[in-house]
C-alpha positions as CSV (number, residue, x, y, z in Angstrom):
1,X,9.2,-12.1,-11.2
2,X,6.7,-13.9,-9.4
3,X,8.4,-15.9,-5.5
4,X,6.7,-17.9,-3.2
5,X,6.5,-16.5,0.6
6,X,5.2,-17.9,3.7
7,X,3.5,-15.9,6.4
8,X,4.0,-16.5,9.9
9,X,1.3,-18.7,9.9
10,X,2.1,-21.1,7.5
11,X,0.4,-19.4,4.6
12,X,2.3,-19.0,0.9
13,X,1.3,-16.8,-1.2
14,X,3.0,-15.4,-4.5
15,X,4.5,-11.9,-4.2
16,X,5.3,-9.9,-7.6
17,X,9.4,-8.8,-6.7
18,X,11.5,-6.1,-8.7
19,X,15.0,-5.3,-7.9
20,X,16.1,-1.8,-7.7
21,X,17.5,-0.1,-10.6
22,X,21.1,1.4,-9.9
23,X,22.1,1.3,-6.2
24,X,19.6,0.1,-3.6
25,X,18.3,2.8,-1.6
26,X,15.5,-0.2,0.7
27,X,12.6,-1.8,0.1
28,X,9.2,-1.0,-0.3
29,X,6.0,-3.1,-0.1
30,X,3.3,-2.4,-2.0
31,X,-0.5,-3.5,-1.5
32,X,-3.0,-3.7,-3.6
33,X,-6.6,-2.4,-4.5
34,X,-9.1,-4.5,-4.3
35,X,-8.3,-5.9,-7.8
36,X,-5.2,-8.1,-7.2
37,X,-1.6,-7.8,-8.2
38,X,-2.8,-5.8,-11.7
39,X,-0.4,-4.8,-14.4
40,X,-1.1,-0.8,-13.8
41,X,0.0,-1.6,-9.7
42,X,3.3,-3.8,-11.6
43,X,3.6,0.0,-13.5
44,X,4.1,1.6,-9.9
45,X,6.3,-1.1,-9.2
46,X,8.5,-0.3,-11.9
47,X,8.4,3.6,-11.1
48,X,9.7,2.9,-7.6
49,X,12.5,0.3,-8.6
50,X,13.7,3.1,-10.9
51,X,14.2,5.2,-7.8
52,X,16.3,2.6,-6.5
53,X,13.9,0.5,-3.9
54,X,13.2,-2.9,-4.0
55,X,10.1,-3.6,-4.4
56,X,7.6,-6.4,-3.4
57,X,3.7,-7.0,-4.3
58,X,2.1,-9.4,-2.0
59,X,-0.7,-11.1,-3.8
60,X,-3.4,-10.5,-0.8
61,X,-6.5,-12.7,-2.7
62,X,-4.5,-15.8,-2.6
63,X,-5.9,-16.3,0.8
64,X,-9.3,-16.9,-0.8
65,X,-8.6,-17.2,-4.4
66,X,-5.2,-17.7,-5.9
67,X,-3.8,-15.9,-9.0
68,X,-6.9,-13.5,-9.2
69,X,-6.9,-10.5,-11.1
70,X,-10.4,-8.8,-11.1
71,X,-11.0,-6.3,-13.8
72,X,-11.3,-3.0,-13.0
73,X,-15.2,-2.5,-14.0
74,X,-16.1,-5.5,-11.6
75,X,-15.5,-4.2,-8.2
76,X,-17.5,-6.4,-6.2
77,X,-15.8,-9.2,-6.6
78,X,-12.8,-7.9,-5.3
79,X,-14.7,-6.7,-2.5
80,X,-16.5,-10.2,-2.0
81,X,-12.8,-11.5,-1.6
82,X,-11.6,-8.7,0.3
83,X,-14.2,-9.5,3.6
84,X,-13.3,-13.2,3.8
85,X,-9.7,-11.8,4.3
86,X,-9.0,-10.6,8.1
87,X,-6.5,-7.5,8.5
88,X,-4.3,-9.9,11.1
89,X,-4.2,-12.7,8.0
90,X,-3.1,-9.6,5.5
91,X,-1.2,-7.9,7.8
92,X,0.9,-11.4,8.2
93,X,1.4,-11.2,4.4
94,X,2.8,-8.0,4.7
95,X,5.2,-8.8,6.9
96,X,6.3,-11.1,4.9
97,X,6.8,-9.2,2.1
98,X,8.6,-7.0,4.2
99,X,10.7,-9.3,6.1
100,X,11.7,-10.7,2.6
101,X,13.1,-7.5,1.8
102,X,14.5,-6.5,4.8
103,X,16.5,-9.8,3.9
104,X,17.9,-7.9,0.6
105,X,19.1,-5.4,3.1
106,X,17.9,-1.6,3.9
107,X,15.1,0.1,5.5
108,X,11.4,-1.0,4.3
109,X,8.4,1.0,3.8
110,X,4.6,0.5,3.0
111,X,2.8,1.8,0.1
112,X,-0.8,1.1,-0.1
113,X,-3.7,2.0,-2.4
114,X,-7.9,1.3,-1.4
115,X,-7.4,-1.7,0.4
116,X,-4.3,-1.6,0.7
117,X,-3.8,1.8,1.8
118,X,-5.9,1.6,5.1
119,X,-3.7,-1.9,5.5
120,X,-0.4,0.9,5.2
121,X,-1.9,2.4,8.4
122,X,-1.9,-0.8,9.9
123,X,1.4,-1.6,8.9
124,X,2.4,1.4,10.5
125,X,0.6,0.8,13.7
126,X,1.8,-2.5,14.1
127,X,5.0,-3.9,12.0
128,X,8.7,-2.9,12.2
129,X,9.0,-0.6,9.0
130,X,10.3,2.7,8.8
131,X,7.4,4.5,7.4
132,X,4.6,3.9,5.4
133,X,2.2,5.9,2.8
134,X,-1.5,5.4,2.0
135,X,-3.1,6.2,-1.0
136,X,-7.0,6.7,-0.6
137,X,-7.1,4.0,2.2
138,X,-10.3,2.7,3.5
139,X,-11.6,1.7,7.0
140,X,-9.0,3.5,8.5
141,X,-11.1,4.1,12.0
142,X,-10.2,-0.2,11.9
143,X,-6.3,0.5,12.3
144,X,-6.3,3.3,15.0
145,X,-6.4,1.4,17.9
146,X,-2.9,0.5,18.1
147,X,0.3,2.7,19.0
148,X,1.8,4.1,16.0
149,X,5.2,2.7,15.4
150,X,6.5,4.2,11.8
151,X,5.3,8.3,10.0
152,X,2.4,8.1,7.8
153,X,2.3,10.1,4.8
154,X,-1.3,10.2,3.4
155,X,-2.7,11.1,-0.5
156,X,-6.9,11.4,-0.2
157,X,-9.3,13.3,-2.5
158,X,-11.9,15.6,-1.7
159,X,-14.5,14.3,-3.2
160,X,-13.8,10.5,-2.0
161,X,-17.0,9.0,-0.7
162,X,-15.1,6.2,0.4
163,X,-13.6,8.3,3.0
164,X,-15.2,11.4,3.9
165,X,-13.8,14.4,5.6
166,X,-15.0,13.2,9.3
167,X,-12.7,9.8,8.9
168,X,-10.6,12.1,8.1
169,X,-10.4,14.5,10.8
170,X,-10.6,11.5,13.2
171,X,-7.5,10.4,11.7
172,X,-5.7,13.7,11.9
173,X,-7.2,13.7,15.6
174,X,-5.5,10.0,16.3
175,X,-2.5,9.9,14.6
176,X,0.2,11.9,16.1
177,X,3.0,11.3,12.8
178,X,1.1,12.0,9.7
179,X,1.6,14.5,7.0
180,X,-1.3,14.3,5.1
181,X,-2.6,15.6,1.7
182,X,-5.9,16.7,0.3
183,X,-6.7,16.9,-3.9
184,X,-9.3,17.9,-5.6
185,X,-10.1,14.3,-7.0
186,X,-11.9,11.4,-6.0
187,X,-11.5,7.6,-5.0
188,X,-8.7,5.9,-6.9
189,X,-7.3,8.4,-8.6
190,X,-4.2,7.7,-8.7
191,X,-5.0,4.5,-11.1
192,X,-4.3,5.9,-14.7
193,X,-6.5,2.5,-16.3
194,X,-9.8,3.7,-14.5
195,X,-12.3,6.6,-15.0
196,X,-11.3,8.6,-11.7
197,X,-8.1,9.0,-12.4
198,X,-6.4,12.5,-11.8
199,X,-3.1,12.6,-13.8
200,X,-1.9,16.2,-11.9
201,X,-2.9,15.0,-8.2
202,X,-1.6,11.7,-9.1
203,X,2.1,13.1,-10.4
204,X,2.0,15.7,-7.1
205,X,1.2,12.9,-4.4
206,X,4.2,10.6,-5.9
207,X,6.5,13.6,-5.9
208,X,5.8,14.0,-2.5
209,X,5.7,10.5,-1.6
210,X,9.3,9.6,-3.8
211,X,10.6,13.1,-1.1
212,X,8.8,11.0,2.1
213,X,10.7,7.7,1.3
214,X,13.7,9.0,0.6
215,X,14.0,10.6,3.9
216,X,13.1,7.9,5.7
217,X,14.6,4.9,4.1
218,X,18.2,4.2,5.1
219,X,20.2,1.3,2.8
């Protein structure tokens, strides 16, 4: 299911795609942690397709290192990839993603998780989607520069040291558009294959989130 896509500046890069189950209701990117295109992120793929979205996985690493899957107990080398990748280069291979979508026809959101959920903020900040959603994203205070183009719908725990309630305030502060949810959980706990995971605030913030994108996508 893997295709080949080329960023705007010349980059390829293999995105994981899944067509929609039943009829299309849009597109959705989604971006990764900072393990890679996993099987559990594939699982969220498949729960979204069911819903009727097309969905598209842009393997963000292969800037640095293609066809890298880190395991889930080895963290810092997905973070010693993840800072030799520049939010404009991911950003481009979002777009992508998105573009190639768009191409299948329908509105196209953003779904991110870690990494890839402060990347949703800057998706919405600065690509032509209709809305985006960010699971636990980090270095938000990176993305808030920009105008904000698309409504952000945002899943953090309360005990996530990754980002602490200031960040958070300073988002609700800067971001006019934004419906955003607090759990009693920590980092990553929407990821059902690590310790952190939180199976009641992970089933609440896709509820909300299935509610969110179904509003705003349009086929």
């Amino acid at each position: 299911m893997y295709e080949t896509l080329t960023a705007a500046d010349g980059h390829d890069f293999a995105c994981w795609m899944l067509s929609a189950k039943g009829e299309p209701r849009g597109g959705l990117v989604i971006l990764q942690e900072i393990f890679g295109v996993t099987d559990q992120l594939k699982g969220v793929a498949e729960r979204y397709a069911a819903q009727g979205y097309n969905v598209a996985i842009p393997a963000l690493f292969d800037r640095e290192k293609r066809d890298t899957v880190v395991p889930f107990d080895q963290p810092d080398l997905g973070r010693d990839l993840r800072v030799k990748i520049s939010i404009a280069e991911s950003l481009a291979d979002t777009e992508a993603a998105v573009n190639a979508l768009k191409a299948k026809g329908g509105d196209v959101a953003v779904m991110g998780f870690c990494w890839g959920g402060g990347l949703a903020f800057g998706a919405a900040m600065q690509l032509n989607i209709a809305c985006a959603v960010s699971f636990y994203g980090t270095r938000l205070t990176e993305y808030l520069e920009a105008s904000q183009n698309a409504p952000i719908m945002g899943h953090f725990g309360i005990h996530d040291d990754h980002t602490p309630a200031a960040v958070l305030n300073e988002v609700r502060e800067s971001v006019s558009d934004l419906a955003m949810f607090i759990y009693d959980a920590g980092h990553g706990f929407g990821n059902e294959a690590r310790p952190a995971y939180v199976p009641a605030a992970t089933e609440l913030a896709h509820q909300r989130t299935a509610g969110f994108l179904a509003q705003h996508l349009k086929a």
